[in-house]
C-alpha positions in Angstrom: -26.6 4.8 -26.2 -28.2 6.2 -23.5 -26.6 6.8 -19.9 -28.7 5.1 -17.5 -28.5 1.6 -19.0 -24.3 2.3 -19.3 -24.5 3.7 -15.1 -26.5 0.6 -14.1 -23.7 -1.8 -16.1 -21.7 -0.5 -14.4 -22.6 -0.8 -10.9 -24.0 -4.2 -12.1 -20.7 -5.1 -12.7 -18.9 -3.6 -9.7 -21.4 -5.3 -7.2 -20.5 -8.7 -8.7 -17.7 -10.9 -8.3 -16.9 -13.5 -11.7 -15.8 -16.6 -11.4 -13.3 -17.6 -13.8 -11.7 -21.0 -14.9 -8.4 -21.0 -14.4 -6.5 -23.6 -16.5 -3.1 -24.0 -16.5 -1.4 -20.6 -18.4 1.6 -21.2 -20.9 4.4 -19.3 -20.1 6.1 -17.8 -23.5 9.9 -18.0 -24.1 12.1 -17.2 -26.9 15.7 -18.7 -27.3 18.0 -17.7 -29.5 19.0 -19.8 -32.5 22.5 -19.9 -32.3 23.3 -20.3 -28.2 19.5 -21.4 -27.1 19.4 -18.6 -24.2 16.7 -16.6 -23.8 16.0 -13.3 -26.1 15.4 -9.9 -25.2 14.0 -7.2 -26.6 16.2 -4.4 -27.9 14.7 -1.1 -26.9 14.5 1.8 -29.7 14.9 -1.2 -32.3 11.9 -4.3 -33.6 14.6 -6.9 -33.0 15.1 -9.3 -29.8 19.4 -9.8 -28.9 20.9 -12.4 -27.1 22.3 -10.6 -24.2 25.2 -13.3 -24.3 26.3 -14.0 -28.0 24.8 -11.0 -29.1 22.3 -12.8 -32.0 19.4 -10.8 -33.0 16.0 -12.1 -34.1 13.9 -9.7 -36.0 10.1 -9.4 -34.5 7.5 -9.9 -37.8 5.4 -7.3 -38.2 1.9 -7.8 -37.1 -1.3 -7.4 -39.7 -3.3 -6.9 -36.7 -5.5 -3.3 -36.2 -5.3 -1.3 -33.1 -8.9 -1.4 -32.7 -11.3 0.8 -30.5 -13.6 -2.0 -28.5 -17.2 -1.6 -27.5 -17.3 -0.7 -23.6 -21.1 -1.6 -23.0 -20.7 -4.8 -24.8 -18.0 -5.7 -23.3 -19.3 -5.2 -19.8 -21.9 -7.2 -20.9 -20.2 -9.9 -21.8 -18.2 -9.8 -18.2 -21.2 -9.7 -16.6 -22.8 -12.8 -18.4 -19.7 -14.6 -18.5 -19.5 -15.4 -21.7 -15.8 -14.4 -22.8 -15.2 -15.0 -26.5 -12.0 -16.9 -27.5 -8.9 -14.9 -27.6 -10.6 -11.6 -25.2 -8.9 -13.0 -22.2 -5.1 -13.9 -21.3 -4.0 -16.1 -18.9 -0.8 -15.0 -16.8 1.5 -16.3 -14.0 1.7 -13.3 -11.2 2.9 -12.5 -7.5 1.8 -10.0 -5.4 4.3 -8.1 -3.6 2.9 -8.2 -0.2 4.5 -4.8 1.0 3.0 -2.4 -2.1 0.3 -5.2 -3.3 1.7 -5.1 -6.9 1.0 -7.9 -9.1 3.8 -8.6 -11.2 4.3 -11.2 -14.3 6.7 -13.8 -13.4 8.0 -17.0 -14.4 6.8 -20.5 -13.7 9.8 -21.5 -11.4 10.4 -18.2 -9.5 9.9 -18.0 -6.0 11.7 -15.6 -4.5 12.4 -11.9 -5.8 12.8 -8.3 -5.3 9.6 -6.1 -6.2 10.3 -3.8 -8.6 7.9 -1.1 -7.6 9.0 -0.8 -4.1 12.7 -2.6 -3.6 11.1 -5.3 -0.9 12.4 -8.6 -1.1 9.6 -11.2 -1.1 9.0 -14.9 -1.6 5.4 -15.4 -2.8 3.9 -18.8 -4.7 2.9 -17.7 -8.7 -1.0 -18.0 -9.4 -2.7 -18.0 -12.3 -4.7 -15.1 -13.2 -7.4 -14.2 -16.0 -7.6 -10.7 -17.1 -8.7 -8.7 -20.1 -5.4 -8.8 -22.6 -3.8 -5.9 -24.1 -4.4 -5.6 -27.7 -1.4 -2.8 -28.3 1.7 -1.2 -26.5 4.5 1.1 -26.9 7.5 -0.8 -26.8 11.1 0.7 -25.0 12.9 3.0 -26.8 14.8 4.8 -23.8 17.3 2.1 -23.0 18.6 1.5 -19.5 21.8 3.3 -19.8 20.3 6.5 -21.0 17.6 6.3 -18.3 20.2 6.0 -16.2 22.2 8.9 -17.3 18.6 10.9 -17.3 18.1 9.3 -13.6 21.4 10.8 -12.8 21.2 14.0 -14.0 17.3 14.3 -12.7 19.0 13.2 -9.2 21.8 16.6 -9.5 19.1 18.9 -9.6 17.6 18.1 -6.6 17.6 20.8 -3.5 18.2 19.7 0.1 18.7 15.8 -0.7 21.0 14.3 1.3 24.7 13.8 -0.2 24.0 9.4 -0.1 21.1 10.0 -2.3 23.8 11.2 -4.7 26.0 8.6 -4.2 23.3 6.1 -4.4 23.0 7.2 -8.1 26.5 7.1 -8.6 26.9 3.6 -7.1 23.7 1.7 -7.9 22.1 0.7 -11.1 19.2 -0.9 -10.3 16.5 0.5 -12.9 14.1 -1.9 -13.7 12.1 -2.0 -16.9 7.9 -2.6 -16.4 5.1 -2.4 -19.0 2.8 -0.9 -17.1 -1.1 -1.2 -17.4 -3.7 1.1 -18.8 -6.8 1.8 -20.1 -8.1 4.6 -22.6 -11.4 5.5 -23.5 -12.9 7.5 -26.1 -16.8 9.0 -25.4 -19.0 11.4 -27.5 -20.7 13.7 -24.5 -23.6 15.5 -24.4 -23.9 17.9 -21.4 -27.2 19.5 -19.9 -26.1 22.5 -17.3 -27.7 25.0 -15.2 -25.8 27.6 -13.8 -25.4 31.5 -13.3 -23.9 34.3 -15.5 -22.2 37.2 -13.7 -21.4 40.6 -15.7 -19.4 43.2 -14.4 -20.7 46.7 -14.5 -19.6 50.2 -12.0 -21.9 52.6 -9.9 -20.5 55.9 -8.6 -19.8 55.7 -4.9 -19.9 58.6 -3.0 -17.2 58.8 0.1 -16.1 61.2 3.2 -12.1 61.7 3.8 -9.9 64.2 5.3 -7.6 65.8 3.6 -5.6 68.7 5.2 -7.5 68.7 8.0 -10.3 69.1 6.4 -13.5 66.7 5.6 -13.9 66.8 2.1 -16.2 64.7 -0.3 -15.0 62.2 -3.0 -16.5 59.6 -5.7 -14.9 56.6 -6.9 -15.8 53.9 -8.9 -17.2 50.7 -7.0 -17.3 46.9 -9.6 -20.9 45.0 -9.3 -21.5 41.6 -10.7 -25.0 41.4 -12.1 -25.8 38.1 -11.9 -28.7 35.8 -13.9 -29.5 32.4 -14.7 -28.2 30.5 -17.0 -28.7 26.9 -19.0 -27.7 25.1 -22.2 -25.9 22.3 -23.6 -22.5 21.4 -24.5 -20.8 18.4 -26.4 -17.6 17.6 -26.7 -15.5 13.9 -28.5 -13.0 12.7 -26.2 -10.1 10.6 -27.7 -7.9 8.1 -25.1 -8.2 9.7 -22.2 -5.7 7.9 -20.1 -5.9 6.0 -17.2 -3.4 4.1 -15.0 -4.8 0.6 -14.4 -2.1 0.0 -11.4 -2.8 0.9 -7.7 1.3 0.5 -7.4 2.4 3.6 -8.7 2.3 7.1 -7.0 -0.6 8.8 -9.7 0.9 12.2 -9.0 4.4 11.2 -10.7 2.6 8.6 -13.3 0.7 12.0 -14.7 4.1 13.7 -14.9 5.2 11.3 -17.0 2.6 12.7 -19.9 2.4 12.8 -22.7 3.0 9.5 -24.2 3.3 9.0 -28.2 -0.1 6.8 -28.3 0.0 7.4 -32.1 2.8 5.0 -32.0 0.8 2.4 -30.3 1.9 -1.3 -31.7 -0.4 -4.2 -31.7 0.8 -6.3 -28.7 3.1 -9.1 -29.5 4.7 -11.5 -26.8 8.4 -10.7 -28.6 7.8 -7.0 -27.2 7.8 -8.3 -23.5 10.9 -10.6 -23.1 13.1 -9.4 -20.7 10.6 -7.3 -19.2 8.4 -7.6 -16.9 4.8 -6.6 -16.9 2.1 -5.8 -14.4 -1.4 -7.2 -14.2 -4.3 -4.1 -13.6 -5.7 -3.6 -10.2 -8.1 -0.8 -11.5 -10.5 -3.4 -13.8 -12.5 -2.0 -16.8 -15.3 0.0 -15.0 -13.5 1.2 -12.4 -11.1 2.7 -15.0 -14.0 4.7 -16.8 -14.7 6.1 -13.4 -11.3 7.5 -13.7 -11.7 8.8 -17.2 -15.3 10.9 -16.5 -13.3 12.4 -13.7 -10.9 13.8 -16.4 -13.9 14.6 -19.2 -15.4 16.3 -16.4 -12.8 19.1 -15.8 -12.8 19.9 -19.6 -16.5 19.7 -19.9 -16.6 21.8 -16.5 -14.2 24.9 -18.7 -16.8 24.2 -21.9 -19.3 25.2 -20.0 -18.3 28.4 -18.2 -16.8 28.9 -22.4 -20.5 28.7 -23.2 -22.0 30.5 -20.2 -19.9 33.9 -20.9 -19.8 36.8 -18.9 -17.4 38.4 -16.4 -17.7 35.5 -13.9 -19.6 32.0 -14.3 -21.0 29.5 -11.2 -21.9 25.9 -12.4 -25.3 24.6 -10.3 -25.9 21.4 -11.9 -24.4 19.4 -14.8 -25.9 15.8 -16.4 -23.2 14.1 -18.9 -24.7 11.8 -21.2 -21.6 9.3 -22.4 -22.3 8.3 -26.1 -20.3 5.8 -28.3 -17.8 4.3 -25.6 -14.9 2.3 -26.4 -11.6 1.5 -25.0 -8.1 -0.1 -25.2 -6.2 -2.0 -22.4 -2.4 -1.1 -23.2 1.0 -1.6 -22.0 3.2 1.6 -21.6 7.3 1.5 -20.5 9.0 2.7 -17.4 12.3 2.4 -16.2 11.7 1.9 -12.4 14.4 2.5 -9.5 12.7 1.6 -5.3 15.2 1.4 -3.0 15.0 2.1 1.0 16.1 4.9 2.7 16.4 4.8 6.3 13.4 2.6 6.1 11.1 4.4 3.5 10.6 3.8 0.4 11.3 5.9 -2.4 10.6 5.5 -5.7 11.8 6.9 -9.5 10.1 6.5 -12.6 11.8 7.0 -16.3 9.5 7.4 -19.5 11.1 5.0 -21.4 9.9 6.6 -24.1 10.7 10.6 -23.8 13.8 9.9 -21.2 11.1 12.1 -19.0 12.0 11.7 -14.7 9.7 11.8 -11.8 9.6 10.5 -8.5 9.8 10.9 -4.9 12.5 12.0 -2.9 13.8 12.3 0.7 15.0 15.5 2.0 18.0 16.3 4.2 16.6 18.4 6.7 20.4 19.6 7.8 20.2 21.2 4.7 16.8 22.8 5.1 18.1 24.0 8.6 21.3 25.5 7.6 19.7 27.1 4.6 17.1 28.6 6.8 19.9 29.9 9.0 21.7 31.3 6.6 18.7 33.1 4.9 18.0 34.6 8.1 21.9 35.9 8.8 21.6 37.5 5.6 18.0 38.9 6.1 19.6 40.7 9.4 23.1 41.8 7.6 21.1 43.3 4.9 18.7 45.0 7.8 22.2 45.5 9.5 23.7 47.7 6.5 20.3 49.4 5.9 20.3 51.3 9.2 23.8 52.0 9.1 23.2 53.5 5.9 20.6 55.7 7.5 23.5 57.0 10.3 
């Protein structure tokens, strides 16, 4: 597959908006067969619990592949419009009109708190039709251990103010989302042109004084020789990973890494219920911008592997992006947004590893004391150094 016809797809695709049917979506419940309330799924278990009689259901276990699908052919089929059965879903979702996240919801929900950012929102639930996620990693971190990993992730923080704390102490208020992405796998071939530089030393020859007297020394003085260089490079990439939500501070989302995708399970509604998921805002294409950014870097350090030498300048590189496919899949956070003198701060929770990021305010009483106090003991220690000296 060559590039050109892949580039032009994808600007094809970008440049034009589709126009989808949008029939009435089906939102999926289960209820539990001894009380009738809804199920939920138990994380770090395949089983959905009643989270008021306590009834488990076990989730069958799906025959269906994880499967790698054909990015080309799929753009093509987006652009034509001609979706085959069972490639699209259709989904109730909100937007949060503070953070513009679009969240899953439920038929007869109006009015709720956005997970992603704390605000409190009343929106009206339209239908939306979107590629479906073939697989997922279901929760396994449940919300008391996040929690506890919350909490202890919140202790370790320098300078925050001492409500943060308390805030940890007093309010439980993680969330769980599946959260979109994409992956791709490409084979790349890579045409460069750059410059090789090799170190090598010529005897300088120098005038200094030494006892009052001008005397002549040599040292040695580093060169770089440089010359042209040029070759190619290829390199198989296997799901690189790309966040599909525009919610979600990507600083703190990479932190997360690495997820267990070897433990990827073919999506099944059961794996969802009492969750919430979000809808992508980063579509297919866009996503695969995202992922030759990353091939990039690591074709980039190939390269300068291949040029050698002491020191190495890249001029020009052409990537040719072979065999493309991807997955859309559904990865679990614990999420905590609350307001703090009227910014937003959010906390995210692998709920897979137990692994923390987020943002954080800072107490800047702190930062001014400590400051102070560094410089007290800066002068003491100058204080007791000239004494010393007496």
């Amino acid at each position: 597959m060559a590039q050109e016809p892949l580039e032009e797809t994808i600007d094809q695709l970008e440049n034009e908006r589709i126009g989808l049917a949008e029939p009435e979506p089906t939102v999926k419940h289960f209820k539990c067969g001894s009380c009738s309330a809804k199920l939920e799924f138990k994380p770090g278990s395949n089983v959905q619990k009643c989270p008021y009689c306590s009834h488990e259901n076990p989730i069958p276990k799906s025959e269906d592949d994880i499967c790698e699908l054909d990015f080309k052919e799929y753009l093509t089929k987006l652009l034509e419009v001609e979706q085959g059965p069972g490639q699209l879903q259709e989904s109730l979702t909100v937007q949060c009109r503070e953070c513009a996240a679009e969240i899953s919801t439920d038929a007869n929900i109006t009015s709720q708190e956005c997970p992603y950012c704390g605000c409190n929102f009343v929106a009206t639930a339209v239908s939306k039709k979107q590629i479906k996620p073939r697989s997922l990693l279901s929760f396994k971190v449940t919300s008391k251990q996040a929690w506890e990993s919350f909490r202890n992730w919140i202790k370790r923080l320098w300078f925050a103010p001492n409500d943060l704390k308390k805030f940890a102490q007093q309010n439980e208020k993680l969330k769980g989302m599946y959260v979109p992405y994409w992956t791709y796998d490409a084979d790349t071939t890579s045409f460069y042109h750059g410059m090789r530089g090799d170190y090598y030393w010529v005897t300088q020859t120098y005038t200094t004084t030494q006892n009052g007297k001008s005397v002549t020394r040599t040292r040695q003085v580093r060169k770089i020789r440089w010359r042209p260089a040029s070759g190619t490079v290829w390199e198989s990439f296997d799901d690189v990973l790309v966040l599909a939500s525009e919610s979600l501070p990507r600083k703190y989302t990479e932190k997360l890494e690495p997820w267990d995708l070897q433990n990827l399970l073919p999506y099944k509604d059961e794996y969802l219920s009492g969750f919430r998921a979000e809808s992508y805002q980063i579509d297919l294409a866009r996503g695969f911008d995202f992922a030759r950014d990353i091939m990039d870097k690591e074709i980039r350090r190939l390269i300068k592997l291949d040029i050698g030498g002491n020191q190495q300048q890249i001029t020009s590189v052409k990537t040719q992006h072979d065999n493309v496919t991807f997955k859309h899949i559904l990865l679990p956070v614990w999420i905590s947004a609350y307001r703090y003198r009227d910014k937003v701060f959010r906390f995210l929770v692998n709920a897979r590893t137990g692994e923390v990021q987020g943002e954080r305010p800072w107490s800047w009483i702190k930062i001014v004391l400590a400051v102070l106090a560094g410089t007290a003991l800066v002068g003491l220690g100058v204080w007791i150094y000239f004494m010393s000296q007496q």
